[in-house]
C-alpha positions as CSV (number, residue, x, y, z in Angstrom):
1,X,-8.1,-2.7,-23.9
2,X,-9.4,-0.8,-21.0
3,X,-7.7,3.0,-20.1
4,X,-7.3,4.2,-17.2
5,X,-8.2,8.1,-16.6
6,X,-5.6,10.7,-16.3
7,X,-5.6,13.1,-13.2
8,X,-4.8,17.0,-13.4
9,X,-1.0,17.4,-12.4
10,X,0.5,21.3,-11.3
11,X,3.4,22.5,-13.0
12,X,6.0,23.7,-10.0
13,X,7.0,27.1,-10.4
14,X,10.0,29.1,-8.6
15,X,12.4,27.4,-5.9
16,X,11.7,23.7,-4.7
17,X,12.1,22.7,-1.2
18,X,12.6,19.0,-1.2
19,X,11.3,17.3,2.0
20,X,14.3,16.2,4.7
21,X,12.4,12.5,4.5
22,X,8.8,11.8,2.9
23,X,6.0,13.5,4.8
24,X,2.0,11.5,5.2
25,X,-0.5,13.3,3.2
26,X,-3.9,13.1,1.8
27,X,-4.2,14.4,-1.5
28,X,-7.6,15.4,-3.2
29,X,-6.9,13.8,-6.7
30,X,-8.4,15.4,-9.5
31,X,-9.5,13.5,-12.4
32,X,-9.9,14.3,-15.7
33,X,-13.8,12.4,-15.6
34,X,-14.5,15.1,-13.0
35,X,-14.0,12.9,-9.8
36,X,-12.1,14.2,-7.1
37,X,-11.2,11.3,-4.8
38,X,-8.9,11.2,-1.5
39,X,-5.5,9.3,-1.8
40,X,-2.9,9.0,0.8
41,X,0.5,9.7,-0.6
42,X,4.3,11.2,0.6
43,X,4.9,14.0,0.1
44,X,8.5,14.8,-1.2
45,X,8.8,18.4,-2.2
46,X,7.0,21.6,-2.6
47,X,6.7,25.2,-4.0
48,X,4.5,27.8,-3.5
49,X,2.1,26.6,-4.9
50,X,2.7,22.9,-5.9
51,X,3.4,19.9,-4.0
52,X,5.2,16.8,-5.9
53,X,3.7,13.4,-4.2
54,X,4.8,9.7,-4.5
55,X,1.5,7.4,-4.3
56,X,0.1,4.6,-5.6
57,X,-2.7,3.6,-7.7
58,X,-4.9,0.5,-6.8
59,X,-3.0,-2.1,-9.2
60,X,-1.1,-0.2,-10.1
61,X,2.6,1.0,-9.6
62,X,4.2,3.7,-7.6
63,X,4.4,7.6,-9.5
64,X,5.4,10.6,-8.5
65,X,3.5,13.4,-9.9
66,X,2.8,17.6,-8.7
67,X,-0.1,18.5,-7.5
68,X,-1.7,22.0,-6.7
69,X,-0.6,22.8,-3.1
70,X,-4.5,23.7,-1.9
71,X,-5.3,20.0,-2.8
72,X,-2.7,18.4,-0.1
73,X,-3.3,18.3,3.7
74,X,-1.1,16.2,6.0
75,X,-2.0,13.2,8.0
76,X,-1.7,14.1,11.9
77,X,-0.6,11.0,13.6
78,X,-3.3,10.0,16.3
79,X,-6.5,11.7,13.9
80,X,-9.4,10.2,13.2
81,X,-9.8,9.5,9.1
82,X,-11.2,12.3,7.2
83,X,-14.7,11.3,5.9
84,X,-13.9,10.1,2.5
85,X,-14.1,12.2,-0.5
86,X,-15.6,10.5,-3.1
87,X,-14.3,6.9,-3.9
88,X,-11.4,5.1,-1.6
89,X,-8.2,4.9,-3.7
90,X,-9.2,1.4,-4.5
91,X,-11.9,2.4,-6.4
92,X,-10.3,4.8,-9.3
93,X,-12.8,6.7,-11.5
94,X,-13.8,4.4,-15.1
95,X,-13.1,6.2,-18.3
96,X,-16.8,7.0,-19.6
């Protein structure tokens, strides 16, 4: 049985401001091996200081999870791709 590794979520704090429709992001995922790899994602609302995304996992199924706001940038139609960080999103970190 293989496990897949867990990434480090934000806990929103204070008033949410939900997004009017989902908004292109890039988020630097943060996994609990260490890897921090760039995923694309929605996202769907926001504090402060945390930003809840909908993405989804190579193989796997959609989430929604909250992520720390300085980890999310948004995807300006007509950019050239960011240099990857770290794996793509198909290549999740393996569990050591």
């Amino acid at each position: 049985m293989s496990s897949a590794p867990r990434i480090f979520r934000a806990i929103p704090d204070g008033p949410v401001t939900p997004a009017s429709s989902p908004i292109a992001v890039i988020v630097a995922m943060h996994w609990s091996t260490g890897e921090v790899t760039d995923i694309r994602a929605e996202a769907l609302a926001w504090t402060r200081e945390a930003v809840q995304v909908r993405w989804t996992p190579s193989g796997g199924t959609e989430r929604t999870d909250w992520v720390t706001a300085a980890d999310v940038r948004r995807v300006t139609p007509g950019a050239r791709p960011a240099a990857p960080r770290g794996a793509s999103a198909g290549d999740l970190p393996r569990h050591p």
